[in-house]
Backbone as XML, in Angstrom:
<?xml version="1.0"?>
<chain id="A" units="angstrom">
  <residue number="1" name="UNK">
    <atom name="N" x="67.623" y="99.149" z="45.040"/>
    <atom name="CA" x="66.740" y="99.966" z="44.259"/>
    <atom name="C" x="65.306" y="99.802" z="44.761"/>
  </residue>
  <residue number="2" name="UNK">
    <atom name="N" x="64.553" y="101.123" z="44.713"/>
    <atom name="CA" x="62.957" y="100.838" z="45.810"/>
    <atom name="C" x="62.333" y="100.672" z="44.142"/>
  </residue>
  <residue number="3" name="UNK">
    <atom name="N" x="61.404" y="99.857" z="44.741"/>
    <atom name="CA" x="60.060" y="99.461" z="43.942"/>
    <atom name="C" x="59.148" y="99.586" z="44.450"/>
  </residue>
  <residue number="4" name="UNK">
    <atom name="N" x="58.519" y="100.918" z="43.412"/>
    <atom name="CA" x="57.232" y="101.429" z="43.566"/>
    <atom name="C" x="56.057" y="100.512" z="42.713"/>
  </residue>
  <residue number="5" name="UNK">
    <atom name="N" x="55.072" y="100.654" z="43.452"/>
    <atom name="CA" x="53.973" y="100.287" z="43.429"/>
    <atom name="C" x="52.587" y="100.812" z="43.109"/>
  </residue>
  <residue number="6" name="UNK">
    <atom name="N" x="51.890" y="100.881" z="42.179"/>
    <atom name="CA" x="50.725" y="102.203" z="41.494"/>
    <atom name="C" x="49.373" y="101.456" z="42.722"/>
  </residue>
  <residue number="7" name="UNK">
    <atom name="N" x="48.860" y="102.476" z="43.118"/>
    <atom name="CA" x="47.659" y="102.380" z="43.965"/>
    <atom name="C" x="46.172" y="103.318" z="42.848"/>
  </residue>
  <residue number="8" name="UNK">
    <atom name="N" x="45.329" y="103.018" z="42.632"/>
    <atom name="CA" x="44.440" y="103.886" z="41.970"/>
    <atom name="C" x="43.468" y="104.266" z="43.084"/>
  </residue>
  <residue number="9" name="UNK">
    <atom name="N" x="43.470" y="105.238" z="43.441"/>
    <atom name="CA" x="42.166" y="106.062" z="44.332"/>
    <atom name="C" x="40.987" y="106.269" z="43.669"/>
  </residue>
  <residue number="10" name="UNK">
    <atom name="N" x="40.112" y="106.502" z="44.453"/>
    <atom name="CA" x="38.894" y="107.090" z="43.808"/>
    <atom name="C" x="38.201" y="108.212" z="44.834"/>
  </residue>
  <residue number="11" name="UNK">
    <atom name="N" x="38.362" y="109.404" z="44.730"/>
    <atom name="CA" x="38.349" y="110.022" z="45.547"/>
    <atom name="C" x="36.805" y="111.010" z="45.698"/>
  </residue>
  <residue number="12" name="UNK">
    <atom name="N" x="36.337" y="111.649" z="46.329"/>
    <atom name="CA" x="35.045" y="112.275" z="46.202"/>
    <atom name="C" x="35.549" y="113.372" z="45.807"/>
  </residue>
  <residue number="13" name="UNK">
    <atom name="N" x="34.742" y="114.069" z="45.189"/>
    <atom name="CA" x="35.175" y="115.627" z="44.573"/>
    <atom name="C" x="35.257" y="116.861" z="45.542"/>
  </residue>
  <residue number="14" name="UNK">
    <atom name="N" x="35.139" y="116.593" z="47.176"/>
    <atom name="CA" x="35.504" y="117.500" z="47.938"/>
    <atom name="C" x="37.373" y="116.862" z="47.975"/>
  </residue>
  <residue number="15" name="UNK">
    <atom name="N" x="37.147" y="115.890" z="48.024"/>
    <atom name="CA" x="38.661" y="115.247" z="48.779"/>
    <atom name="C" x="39.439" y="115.905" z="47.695"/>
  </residue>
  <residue number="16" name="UNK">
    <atom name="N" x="38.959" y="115.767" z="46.278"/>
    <atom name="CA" x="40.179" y="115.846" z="45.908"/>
    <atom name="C" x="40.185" y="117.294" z="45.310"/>
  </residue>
  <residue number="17" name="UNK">
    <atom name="N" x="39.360" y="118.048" z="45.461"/>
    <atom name="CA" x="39.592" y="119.699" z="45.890"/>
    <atom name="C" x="39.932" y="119.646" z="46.636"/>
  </residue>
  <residue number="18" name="UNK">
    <atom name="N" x="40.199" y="119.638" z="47.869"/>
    <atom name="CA" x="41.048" y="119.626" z="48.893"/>
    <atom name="C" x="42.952" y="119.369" z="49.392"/>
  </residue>
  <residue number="19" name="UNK">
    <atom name="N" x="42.664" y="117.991" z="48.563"/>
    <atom name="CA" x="44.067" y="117.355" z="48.177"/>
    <atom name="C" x="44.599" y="118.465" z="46.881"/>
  </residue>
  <residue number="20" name="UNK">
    <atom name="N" x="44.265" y="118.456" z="46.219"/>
    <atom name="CA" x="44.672" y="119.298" z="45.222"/>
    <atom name="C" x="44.869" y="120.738" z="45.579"/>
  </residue>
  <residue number="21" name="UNK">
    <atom name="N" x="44.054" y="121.444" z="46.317"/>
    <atom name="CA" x="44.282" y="122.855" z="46.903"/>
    <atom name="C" x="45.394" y="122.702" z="47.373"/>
  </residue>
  <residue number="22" name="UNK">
    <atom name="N" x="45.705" y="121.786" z="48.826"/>
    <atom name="CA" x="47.031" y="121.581" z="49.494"/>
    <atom name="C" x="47.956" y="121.464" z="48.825"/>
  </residue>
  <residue number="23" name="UNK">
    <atom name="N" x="47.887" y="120.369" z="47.832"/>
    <atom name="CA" x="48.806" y="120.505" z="46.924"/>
    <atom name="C" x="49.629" y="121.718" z="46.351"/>
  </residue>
  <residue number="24" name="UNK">
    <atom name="N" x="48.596" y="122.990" z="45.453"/>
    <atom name="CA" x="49.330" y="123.759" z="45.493"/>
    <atom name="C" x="49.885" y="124.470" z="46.124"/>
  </residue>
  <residue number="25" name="UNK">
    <atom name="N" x="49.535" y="124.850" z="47.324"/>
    <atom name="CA" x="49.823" y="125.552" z="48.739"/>
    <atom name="C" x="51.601" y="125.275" z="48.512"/>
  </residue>
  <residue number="26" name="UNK">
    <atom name="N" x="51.469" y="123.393" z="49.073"/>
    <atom name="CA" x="53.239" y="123.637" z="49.017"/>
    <atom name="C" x="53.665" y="123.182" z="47.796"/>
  </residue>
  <residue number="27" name="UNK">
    <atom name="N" x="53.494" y="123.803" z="46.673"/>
    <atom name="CA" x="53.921" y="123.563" z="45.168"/>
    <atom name="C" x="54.465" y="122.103" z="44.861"/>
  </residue>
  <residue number="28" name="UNK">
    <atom name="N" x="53.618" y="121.027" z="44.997"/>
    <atom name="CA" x="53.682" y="119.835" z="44.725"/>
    <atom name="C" x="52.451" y="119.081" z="43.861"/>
  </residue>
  <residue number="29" name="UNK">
    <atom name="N" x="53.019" y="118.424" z="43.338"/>
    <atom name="CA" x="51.743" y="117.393" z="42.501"/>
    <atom name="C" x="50.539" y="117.042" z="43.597"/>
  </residue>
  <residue number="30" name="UNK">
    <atom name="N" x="49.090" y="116.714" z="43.178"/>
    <atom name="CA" x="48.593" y="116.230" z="44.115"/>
    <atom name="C" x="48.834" y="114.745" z="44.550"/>
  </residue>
  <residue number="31" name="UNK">
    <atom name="N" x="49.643" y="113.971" z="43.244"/>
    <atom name="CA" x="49.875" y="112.584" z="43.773"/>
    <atom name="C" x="51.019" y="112.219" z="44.494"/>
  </residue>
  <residue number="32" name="UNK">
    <atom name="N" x="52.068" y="113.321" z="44.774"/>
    <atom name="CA" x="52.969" y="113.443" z="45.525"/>
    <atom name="C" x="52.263" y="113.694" z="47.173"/>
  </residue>
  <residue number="33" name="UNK">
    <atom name="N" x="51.729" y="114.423" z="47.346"/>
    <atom name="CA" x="51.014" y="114.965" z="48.435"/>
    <atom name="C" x="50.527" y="113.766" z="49.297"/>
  </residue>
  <residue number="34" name="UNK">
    <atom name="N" x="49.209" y="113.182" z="48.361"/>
    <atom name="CA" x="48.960" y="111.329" z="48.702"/>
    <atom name="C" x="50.075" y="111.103" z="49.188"/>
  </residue>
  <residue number="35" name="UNK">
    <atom name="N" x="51.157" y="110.656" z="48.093"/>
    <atom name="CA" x="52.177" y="109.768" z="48.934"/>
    <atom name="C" x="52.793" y="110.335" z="50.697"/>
  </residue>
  <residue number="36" name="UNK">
    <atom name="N" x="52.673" y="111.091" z="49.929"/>
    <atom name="CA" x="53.369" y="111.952" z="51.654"/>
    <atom name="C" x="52.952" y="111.603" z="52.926"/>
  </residue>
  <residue number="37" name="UNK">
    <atom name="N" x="51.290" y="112.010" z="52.667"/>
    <atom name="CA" x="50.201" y="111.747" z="53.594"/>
    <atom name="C" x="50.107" y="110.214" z="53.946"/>
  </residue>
  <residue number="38" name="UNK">
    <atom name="N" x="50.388" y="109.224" z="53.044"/>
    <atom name="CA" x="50.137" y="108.344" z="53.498"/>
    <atom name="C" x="51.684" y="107.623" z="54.492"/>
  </residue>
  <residue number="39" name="UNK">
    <atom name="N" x="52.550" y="108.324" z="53.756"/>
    <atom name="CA" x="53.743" y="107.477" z="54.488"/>
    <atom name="C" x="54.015" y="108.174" z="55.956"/>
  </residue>
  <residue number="40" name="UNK">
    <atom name="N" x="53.607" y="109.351" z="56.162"/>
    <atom name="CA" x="53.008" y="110.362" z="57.612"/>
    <atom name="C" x="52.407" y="109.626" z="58.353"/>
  </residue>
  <residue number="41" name="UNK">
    <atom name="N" x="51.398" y="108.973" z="57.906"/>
    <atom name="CA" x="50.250" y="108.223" z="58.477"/>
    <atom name="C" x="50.765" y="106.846" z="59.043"/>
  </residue>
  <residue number="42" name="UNK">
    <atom name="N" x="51.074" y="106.435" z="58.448"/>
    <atom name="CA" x="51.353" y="104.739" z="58.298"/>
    <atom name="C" x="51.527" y="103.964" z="59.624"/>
  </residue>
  <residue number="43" name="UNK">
    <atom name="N" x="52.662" y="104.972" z="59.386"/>
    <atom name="CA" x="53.598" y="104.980" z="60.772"/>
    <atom name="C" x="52.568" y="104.748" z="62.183"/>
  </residue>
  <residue number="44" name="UNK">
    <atom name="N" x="52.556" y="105.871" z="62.467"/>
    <atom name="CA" x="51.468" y="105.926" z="62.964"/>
    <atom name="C" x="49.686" y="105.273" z="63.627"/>
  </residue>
  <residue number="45" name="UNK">
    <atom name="N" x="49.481" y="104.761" z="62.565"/>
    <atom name="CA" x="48.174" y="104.324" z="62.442"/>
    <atom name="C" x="47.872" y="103.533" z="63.472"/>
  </residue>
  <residue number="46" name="UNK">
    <atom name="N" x="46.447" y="103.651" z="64.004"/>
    <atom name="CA" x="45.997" y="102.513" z="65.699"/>
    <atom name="C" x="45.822" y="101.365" z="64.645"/>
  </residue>
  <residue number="47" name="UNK">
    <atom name="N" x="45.951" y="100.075" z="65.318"/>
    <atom name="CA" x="45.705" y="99.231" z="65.119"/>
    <atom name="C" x="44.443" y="98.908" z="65.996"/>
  </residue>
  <residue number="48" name="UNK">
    <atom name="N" x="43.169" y="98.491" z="65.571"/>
    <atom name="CA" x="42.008" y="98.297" z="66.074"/>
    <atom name="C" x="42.056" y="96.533" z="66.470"/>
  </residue>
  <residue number="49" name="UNK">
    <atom name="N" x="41.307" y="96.293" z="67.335"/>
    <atom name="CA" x="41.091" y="95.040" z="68.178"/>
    <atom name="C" x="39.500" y="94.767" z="67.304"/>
  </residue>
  <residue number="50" name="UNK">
    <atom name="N" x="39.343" y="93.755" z="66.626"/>
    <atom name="CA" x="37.853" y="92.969" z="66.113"/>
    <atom name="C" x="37.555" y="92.898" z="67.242"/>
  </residue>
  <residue number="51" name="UNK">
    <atom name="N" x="35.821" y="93.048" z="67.497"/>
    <atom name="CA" x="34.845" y="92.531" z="68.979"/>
    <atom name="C" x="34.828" y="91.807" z="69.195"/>
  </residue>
  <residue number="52" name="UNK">
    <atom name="N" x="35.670" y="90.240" z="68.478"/>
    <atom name="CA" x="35.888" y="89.141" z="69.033"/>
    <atom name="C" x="37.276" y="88.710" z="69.896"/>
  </residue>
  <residue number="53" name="UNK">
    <atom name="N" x="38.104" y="89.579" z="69.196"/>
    <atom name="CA" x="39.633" y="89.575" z="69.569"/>
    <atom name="C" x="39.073" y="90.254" z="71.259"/>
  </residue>
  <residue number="54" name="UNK">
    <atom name="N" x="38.444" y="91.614" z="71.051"/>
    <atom name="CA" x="38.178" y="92.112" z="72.529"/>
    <atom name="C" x="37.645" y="91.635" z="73.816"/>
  </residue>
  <residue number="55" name="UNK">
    <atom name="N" x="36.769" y="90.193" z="72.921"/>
    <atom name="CA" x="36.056" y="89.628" z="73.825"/>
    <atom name="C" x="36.985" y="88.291" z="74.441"/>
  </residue>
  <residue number="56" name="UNK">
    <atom name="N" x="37.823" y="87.582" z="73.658"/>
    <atom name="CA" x="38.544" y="86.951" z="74.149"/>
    <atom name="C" x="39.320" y="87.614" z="75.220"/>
  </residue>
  <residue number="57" name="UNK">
    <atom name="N" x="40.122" y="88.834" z="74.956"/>
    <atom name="CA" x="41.112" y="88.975" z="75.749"/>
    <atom name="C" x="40.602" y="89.623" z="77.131"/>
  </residue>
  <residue number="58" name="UNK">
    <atom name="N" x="38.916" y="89.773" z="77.010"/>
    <atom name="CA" x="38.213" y="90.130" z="77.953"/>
    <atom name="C" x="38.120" y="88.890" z="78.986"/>
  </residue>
  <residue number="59" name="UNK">
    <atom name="N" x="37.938" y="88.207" z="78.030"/>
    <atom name="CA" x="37.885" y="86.682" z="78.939"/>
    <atom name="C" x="39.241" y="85.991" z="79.387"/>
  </residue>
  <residue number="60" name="UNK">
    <atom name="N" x="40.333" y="86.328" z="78.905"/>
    <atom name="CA" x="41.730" y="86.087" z="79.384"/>
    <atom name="C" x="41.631" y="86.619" z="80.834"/>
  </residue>
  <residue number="61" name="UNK">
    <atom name="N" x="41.328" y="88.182" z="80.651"/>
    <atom name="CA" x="41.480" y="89.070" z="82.041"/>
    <atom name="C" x="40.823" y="88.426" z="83.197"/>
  </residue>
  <residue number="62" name="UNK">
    <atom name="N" x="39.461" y="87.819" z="82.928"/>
    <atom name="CA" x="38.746" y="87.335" z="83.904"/>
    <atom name="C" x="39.334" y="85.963" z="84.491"/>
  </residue>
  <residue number="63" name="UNK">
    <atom name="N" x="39.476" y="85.278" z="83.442"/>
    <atom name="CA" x="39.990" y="83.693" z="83.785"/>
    <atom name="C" x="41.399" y="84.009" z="84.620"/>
  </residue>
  <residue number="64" name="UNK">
    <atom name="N" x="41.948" y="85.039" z="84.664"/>
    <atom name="CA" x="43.645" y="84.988" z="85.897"/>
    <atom name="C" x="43.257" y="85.934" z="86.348"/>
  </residue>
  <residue number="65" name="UNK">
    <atom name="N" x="42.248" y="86.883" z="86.764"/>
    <atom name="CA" x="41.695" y="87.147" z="87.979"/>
    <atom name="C" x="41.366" y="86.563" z="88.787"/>
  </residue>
  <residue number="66" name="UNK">
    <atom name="N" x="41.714" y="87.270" z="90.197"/>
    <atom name="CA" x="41.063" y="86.560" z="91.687"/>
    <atom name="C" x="39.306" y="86.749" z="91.782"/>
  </residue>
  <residue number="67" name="UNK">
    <atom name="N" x="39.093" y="85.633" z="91.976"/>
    <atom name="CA" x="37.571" y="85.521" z="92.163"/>
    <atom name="C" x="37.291" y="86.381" z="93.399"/>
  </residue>
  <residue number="68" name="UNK">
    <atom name="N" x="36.765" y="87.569" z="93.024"/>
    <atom name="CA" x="36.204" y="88.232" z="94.484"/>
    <atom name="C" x="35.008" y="88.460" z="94.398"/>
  </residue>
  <residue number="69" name="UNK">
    <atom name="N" x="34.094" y="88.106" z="95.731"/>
    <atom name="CA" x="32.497" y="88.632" z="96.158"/>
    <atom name="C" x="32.411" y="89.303" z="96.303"/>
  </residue>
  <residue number="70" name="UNK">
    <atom name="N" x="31.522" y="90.145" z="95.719"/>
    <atom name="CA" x="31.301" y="91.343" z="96.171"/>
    <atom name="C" x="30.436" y="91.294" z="97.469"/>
  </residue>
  <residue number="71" name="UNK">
    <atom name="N" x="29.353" y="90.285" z="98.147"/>
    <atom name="CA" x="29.438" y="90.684" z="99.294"/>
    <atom name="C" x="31.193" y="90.686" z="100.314"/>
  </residue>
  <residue number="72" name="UNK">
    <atom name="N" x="31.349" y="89.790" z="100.032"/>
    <atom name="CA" x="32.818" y="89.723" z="101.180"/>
    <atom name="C" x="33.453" y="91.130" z="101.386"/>
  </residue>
  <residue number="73" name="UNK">
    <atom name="N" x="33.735" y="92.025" z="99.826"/>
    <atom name="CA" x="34.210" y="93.247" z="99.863"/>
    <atom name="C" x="33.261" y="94.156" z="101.084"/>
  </residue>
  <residue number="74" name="UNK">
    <atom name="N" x="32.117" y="93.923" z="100.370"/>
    <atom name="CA" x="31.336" y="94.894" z="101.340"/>
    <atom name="C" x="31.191" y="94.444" z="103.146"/>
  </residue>
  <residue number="75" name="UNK">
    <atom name="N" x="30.993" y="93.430" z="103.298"/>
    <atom name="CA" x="31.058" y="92.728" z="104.705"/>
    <atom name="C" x="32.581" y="93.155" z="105.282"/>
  </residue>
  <residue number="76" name="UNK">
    <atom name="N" x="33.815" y="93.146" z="104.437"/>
    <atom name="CA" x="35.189" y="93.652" z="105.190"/>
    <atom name="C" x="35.152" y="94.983" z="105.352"/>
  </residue>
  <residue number="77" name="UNK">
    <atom name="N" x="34.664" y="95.539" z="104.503"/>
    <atom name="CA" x="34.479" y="97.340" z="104.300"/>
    <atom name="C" x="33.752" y="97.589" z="105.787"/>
  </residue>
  <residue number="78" name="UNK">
    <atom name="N" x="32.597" y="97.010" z="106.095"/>
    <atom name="CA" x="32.015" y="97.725" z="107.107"/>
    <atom name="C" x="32.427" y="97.225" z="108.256"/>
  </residue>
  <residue number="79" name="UNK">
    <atom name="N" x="32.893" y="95.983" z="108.346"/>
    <atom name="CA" x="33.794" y="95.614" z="109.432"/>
    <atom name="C" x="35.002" y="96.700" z="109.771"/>
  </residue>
  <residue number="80" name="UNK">
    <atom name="N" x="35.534" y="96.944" z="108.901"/>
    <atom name="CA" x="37.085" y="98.300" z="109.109"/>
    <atom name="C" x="36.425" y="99.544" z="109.394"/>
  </residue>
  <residue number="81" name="UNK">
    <atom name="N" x="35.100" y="99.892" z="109.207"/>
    <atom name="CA" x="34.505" y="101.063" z="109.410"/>
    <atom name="C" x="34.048" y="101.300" z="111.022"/>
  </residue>
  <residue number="82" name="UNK">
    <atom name="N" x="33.532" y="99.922" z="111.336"/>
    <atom name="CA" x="32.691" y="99.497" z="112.511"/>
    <atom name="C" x="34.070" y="99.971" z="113.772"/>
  </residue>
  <residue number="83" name="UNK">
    <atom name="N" x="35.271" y="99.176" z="113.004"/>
    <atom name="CA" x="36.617" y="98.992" z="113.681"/>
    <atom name="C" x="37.022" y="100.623" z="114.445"/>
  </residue>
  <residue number="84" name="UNK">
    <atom name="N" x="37.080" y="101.319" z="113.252"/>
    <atom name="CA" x="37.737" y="102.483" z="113.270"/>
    <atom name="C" x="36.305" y="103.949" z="113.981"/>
  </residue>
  <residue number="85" name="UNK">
    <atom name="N" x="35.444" y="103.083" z="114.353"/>
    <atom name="CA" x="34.661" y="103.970" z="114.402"/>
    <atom name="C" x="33.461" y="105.027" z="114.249"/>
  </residue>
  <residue number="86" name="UNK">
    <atom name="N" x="33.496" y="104.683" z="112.290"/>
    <atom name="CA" x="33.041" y="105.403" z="111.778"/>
    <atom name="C" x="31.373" y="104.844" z="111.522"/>
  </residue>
  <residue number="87" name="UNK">
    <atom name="N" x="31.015" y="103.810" z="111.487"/>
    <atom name="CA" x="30.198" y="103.245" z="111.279"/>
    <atom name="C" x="29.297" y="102.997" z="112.509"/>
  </residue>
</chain>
């Protein structure tokens, strides 16, 4: 047997002209509609990263990265250029 659970909204008076318009559209309660919308959603929903969570895993990425110079990149770059000609 499901057990429901009462949520109380508080909604702004566009939202819930809105919710309520839709509502009648497809001949449903507006607190049916909510439910709908939210179990649509749920599913769904991004899960957001905190700027600290981002910054750690920023720092994961770096710490098992290969340490590369950027002169060295550029010193091999113009070496293969020099090689081939172009330079």
């Amino acid at each position: 047997m499901n057990e429901y659970k009462t949520l109380t909204l508080q909604l702004s008076p566009e939202n819930w002209a809105s919710l309520e318009a839709q509502a009648k559209r497809v001949n449903i309660s507006p607190e049916i509609l909510a439910n709908q919308l939210i179990s649509c959603y749920l599913p769904h929903a991004k899960v957001y990263m905190t700027p600290h969570d981002a910054l750690k895993g920023l720092c994961q990425v770096r710490q098992s990265s290969s340490q590369t110079d950027a002169v060295d990149i550029i010193r091999y770059s113009r070496q293969e250029l020099e090689e081939r000609g172009i330079f």
